[in-house]
Gaussian input, Z-matrix of N, CA and C with variables (Angstrom, degrees):
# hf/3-21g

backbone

0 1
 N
 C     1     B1
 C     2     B2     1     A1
 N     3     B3     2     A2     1     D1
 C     4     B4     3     A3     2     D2
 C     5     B5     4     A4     3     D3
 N     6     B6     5     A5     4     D4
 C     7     B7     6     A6     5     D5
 C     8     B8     7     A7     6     D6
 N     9     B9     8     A8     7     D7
 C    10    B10     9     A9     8     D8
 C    11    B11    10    A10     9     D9
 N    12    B12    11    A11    10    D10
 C    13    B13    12    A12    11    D11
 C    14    B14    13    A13    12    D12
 N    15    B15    14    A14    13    D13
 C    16    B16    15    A15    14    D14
 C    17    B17    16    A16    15    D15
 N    18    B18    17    A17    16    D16
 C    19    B19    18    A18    17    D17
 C    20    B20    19    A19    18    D18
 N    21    B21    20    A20    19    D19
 C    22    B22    21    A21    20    D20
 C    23    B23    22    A22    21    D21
 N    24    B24    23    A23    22    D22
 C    25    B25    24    A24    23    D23
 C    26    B26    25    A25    24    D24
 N    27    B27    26    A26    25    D25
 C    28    B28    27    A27    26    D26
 C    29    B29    28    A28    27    D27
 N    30    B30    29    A29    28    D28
 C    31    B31    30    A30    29    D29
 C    32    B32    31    A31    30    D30
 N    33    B33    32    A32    31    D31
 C    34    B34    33    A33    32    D32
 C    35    B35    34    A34    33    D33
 N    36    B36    35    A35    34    D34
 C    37    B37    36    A36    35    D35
 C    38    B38    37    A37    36    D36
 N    39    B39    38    A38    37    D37
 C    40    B40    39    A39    38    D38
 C    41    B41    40    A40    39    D39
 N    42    B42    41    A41    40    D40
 C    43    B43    42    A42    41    D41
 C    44    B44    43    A43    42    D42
 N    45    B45    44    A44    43    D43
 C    46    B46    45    A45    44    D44
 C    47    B47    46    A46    45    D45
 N    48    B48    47    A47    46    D46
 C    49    B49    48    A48    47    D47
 C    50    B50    49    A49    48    D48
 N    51    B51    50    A50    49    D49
 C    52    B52    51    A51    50    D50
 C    53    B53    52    A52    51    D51
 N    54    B54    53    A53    52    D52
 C    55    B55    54    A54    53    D53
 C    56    B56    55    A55    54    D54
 N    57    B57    56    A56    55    D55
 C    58    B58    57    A57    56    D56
 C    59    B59    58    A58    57    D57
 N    60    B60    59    A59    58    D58
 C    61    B61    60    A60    59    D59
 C    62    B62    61    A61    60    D60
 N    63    B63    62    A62    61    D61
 C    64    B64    63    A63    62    D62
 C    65    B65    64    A64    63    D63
 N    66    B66    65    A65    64    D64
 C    67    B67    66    A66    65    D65
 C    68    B68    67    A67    66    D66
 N    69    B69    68    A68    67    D67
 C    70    B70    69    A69    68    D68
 C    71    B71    70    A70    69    D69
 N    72    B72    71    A71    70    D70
 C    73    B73    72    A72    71    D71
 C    74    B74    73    A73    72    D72
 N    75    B75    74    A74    73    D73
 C    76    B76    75    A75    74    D74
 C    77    B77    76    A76    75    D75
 N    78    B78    77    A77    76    D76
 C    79    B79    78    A78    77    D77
 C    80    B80    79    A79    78    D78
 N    81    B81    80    A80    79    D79
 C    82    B82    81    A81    80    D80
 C    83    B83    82    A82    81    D81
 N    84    B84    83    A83    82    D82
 C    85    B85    84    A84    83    D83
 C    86    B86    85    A85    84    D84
 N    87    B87    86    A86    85    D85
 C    88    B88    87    A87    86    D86
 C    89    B89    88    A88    87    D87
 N    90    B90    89    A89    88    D88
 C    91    B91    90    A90    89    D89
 C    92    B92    91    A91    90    D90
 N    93    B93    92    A92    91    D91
 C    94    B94    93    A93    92    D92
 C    95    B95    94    A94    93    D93
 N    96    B96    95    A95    94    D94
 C    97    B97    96    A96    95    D95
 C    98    B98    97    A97    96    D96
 N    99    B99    98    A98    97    D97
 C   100   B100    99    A99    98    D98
 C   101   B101   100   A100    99    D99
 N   102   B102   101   A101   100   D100
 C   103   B103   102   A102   101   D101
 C   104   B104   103   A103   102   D102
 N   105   B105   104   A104   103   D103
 C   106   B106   105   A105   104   D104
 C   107   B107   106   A106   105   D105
 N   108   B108   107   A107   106   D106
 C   109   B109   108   A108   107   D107
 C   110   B110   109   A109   108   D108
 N   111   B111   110   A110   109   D109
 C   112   B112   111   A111   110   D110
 C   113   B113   112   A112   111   D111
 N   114   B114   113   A113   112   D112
 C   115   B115   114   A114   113   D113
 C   116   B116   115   A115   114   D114
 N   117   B117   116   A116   115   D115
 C   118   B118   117   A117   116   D116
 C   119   B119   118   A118   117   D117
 N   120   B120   119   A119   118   D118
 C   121   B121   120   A120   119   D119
 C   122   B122   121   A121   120   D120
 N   123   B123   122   A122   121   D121
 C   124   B124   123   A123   122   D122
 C   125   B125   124   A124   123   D123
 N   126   B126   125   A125   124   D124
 C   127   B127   126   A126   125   D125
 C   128   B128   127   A127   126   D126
 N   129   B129   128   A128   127   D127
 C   130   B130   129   A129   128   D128
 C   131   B131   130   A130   129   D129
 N   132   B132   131   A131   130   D130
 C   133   B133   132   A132   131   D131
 C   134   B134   133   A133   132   D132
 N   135   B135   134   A134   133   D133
 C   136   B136   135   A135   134   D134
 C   137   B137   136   A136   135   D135
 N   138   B138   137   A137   136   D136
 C   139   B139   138   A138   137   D137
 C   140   B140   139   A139   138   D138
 N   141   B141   140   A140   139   D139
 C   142   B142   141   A141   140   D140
 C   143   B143   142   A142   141   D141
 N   144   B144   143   A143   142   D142
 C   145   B145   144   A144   143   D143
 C   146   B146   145   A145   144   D144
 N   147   B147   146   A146   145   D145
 C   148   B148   147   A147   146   D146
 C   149   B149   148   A148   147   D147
 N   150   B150   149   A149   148   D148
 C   151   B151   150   A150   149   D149
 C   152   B152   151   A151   150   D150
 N   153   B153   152   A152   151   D151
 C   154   B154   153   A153   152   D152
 C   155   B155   154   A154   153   D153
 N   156   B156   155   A155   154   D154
 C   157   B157   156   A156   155   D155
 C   158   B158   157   A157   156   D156
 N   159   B159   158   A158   157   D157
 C   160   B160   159   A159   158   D158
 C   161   B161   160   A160   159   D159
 N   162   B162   161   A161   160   D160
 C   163   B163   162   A162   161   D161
 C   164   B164   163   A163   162   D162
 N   165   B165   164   A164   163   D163
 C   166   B166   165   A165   164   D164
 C   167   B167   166   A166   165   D165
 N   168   B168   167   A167   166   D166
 C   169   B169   168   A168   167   D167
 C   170   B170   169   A169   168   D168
 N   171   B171   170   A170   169   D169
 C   172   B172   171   A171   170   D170
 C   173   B173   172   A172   171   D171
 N   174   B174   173   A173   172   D172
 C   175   B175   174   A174   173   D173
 C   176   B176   175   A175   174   D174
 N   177   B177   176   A176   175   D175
 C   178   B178   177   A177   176   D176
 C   179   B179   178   A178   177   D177
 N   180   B180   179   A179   178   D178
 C   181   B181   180   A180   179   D179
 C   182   B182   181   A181   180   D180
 N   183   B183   182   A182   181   D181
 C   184   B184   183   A183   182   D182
 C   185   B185   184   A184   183   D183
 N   186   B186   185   A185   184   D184
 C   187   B187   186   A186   185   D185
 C   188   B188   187   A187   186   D186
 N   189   B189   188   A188   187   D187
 C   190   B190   189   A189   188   D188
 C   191   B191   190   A190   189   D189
 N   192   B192   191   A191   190   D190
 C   193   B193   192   A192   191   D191
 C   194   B194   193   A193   192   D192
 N   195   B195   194   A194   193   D193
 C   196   B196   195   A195   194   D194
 C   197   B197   196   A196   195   D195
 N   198   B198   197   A197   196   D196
 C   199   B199   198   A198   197   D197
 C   200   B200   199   A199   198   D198
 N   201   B201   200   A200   199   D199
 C   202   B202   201   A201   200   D200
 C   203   B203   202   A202   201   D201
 N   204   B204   203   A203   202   D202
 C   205   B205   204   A204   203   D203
 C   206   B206   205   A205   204   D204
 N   207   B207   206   A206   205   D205
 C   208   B208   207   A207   206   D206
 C   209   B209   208   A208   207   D207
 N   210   B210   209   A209   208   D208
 C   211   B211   210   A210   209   D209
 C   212   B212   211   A211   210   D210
 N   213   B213   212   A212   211   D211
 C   214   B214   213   A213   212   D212
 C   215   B215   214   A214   213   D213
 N   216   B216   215   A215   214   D214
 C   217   B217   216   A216   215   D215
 C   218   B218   217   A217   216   D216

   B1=1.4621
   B2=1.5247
   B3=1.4145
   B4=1.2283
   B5=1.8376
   B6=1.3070
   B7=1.5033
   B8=1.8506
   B9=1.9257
   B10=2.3372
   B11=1.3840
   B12=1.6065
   B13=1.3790
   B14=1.2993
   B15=1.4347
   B16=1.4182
   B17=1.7095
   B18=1.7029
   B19=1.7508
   B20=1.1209
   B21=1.0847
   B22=2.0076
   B23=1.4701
   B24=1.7024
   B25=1.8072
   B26=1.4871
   B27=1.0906
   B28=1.6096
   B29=1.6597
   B30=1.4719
   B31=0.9685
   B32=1.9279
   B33=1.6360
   B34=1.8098
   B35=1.5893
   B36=1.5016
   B37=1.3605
   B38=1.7203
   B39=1.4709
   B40=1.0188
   B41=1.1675
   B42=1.4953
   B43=2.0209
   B44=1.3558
   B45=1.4330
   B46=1.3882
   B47=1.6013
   B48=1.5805
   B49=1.3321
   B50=1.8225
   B51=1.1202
   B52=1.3265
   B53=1.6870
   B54=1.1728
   B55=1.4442
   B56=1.4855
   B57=1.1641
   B58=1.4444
   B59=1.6003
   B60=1.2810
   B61=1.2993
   B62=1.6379
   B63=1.4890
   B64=1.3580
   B65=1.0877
   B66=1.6497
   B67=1.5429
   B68=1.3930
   B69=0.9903
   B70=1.6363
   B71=1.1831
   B72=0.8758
   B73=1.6688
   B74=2.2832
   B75=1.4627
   B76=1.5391
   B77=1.2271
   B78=1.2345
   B79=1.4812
   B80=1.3336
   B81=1.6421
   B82=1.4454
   B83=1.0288
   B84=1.6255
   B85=2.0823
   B86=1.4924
   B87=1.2402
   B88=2.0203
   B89=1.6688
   B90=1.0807
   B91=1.6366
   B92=1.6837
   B93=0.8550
   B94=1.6570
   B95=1.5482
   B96=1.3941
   B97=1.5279
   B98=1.7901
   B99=1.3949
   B100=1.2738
   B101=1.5509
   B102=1.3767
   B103=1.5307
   B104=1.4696
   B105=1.2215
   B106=1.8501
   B107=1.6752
   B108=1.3797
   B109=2.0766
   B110=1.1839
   B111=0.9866
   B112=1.3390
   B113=1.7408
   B114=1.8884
   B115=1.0797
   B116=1.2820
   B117=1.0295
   B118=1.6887
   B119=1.5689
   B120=1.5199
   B121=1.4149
   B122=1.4854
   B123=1.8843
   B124=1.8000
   B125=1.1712
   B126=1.3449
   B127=1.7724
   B128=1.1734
   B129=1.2777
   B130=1.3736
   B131=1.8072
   B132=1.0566
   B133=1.5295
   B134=1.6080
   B135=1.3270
   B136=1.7236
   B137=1.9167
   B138=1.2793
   B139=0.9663
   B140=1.7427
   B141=1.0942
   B142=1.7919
   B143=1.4521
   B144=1.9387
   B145=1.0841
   B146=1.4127
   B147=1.7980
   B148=1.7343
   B149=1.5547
   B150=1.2953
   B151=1.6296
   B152=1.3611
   B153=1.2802
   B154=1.6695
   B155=1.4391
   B156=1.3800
   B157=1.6342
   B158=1.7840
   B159=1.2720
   B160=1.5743
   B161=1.6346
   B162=1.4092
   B163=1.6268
   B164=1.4533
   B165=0.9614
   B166=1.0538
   B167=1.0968
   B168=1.0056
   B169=1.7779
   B170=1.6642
   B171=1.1998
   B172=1.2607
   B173=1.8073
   B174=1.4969
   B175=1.5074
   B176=1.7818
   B177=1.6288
   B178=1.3614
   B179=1.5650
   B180=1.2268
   B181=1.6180
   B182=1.7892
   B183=1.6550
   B184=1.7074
   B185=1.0661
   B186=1.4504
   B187=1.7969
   B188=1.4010
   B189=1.3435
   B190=1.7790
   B191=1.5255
   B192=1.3040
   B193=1.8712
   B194=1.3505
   B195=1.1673
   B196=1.9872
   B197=0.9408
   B198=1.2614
   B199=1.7845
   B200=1.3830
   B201=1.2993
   B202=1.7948
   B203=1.0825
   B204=1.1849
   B205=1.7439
   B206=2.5727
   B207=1.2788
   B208=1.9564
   B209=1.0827
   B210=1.4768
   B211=1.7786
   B212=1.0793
   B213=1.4809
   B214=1.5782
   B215=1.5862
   B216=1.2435
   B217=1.5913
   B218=1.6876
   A1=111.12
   A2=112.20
   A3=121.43
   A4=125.15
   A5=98.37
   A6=129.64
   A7=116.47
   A8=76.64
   A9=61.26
   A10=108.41
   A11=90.00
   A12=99.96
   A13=110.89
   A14=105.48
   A15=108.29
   A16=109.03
   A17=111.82
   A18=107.53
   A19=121.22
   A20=119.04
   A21=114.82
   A22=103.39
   A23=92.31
   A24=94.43
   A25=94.75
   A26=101.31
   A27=107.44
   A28=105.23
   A29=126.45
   A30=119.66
   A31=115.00
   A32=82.27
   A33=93.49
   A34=109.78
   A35=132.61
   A36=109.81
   A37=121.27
   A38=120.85
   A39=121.65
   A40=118.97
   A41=113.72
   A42=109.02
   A43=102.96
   A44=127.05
   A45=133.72
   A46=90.83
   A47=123.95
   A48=118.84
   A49=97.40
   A50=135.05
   A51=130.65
   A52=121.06
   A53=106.89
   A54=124.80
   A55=101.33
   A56=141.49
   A57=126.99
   A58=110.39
   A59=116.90
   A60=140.74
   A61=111.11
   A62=106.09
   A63=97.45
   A64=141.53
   A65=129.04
   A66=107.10
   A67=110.39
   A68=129.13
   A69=120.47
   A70=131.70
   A71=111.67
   A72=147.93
   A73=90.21
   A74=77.87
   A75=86.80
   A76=114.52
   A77=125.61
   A78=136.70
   A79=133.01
   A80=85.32
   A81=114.93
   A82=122.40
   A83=104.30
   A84=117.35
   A85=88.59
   A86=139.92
   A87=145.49
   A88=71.51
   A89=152.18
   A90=135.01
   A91=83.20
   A92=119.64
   A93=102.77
   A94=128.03
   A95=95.56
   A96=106.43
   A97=110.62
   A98=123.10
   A99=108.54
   A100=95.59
   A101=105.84
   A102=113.50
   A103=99.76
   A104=115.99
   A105=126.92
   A106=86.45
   A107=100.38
   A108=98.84
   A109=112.21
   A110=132.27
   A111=154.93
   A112=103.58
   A113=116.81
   A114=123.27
   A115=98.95
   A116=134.01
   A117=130.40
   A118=123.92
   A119=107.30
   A120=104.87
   A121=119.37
   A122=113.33
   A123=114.28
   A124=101.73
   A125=139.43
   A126=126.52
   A127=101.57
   A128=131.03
   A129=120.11
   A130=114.99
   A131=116.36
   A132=116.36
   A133=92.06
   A134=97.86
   A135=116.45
   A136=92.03
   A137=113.91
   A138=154.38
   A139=125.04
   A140=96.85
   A141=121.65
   A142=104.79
   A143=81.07
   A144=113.36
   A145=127.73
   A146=116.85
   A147=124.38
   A148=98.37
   A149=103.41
   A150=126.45
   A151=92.63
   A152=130.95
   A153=145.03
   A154=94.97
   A155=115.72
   A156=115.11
   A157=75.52
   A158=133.99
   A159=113.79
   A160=89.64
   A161=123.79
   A162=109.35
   A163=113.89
   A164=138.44
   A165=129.20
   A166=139.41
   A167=112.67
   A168=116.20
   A169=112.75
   A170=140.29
   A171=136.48
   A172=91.22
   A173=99.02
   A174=94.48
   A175=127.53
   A176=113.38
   A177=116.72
   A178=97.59
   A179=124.85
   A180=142.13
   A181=96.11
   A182=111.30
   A183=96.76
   A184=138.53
   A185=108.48
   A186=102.55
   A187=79.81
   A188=152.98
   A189=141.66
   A190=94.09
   A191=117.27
   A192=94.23
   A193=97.51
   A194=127.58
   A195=140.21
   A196=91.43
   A197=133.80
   A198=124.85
   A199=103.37
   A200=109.37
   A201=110.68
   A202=121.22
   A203=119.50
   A204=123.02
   A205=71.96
   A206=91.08
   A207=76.58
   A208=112.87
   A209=129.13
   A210=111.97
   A211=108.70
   A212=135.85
   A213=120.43
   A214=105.55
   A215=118.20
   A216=131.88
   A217=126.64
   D1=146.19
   D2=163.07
   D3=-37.26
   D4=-64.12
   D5=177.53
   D6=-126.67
   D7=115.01
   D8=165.81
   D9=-132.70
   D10=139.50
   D11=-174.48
   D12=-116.31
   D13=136.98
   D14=-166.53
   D15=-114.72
   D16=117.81
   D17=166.23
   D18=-89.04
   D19=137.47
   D20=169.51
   D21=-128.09
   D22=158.37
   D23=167.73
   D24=-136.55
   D25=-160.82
   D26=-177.63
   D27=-115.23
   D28=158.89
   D29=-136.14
   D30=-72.02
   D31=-35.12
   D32=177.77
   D33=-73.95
   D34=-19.97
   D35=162.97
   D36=-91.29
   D37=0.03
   D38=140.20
   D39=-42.60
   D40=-74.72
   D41=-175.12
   D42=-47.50
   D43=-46.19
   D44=-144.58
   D45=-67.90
   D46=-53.42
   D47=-152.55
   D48=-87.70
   D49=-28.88
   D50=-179.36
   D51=-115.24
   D52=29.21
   D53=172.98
   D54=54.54
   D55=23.38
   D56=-163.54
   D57=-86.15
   D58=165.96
   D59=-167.43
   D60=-100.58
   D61=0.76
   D62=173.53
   D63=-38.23
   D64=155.62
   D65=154.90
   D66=-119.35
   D67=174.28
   D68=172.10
   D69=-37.34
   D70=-39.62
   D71=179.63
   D72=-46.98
   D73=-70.50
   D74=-169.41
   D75=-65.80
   D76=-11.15
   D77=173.01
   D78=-60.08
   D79=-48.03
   D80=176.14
   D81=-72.52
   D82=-30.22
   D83=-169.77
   D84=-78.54
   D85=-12.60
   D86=-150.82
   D87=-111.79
   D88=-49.32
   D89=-145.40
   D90=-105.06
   D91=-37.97
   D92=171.64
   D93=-72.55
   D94=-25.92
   D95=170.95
   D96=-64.75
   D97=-39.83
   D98=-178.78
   D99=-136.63
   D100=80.89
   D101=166.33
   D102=-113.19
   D103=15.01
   D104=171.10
   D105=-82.80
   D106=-72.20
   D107=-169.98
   D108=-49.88
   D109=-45.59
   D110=-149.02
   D111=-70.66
   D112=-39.95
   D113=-178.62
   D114=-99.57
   D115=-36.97
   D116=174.50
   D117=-80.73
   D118=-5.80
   D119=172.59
   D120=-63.34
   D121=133.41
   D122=165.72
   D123=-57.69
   D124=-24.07
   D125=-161.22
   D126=-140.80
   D127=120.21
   D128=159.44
   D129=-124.18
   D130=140.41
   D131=-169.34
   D132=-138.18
   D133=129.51
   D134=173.09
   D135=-96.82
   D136=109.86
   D137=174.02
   D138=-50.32
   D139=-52.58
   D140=145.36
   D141=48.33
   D142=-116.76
   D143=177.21
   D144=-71.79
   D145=0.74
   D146=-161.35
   D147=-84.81
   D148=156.36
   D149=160.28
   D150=-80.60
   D151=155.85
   D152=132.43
   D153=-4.60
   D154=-78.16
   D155=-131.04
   D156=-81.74
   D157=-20.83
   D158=-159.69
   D159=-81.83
   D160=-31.77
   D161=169.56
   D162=-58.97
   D163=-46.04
   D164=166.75
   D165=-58.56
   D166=-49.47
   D167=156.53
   D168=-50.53
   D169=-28.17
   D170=-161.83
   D171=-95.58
   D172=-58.60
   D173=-179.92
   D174=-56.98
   D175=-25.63
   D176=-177.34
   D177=-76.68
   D178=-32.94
   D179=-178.31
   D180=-54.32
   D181=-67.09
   D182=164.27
   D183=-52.36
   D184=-23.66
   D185=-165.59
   D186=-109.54
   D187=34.00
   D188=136.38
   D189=-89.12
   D190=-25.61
   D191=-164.54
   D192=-100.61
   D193=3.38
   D194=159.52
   D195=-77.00
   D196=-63.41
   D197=-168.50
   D198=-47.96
   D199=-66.34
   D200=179.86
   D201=-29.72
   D202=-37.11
   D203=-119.07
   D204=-115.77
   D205=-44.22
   D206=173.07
   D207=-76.19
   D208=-34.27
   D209=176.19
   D210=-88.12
   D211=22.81
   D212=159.69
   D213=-95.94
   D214=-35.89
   D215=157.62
   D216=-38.09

């Protein structure tokens, strides 16, 4: 990919926002599964505390100052 952007939350608003049945266990094996993206991502935003629209707004906010950042190059 061009750009990778990586979201995280923490484990209880994971369950909270996608009803899942996880347990920690499985949480952890998902943060080990992509702790490759996770260290190589241009953007990463811990997700947390955001509304929808505040991810989005933060993330469209990176990929305008990526835009910048190639046509000043």
């Amino acid at each position: 990919p061009d750009i990778l952007i990586f979201l995280d939350t923490s484990f209880e608003k994971a369950c909270d926002r996608r009803k899942m049945d996880w347990t920690m266990e499985d949480y952890l094996e998902q943060q080990r599964r992509v702790s490759h993206a996770h260290e190589n991502a241009d953007f990463y935003l811990d997700t947390t505390s955001l509304t929808p629209d505040g991810v989005l707004n933060q993330t469209l906010a990176f990929l305008e100052k990526y835009r910048n950042q190639l046509f000043e190059d």
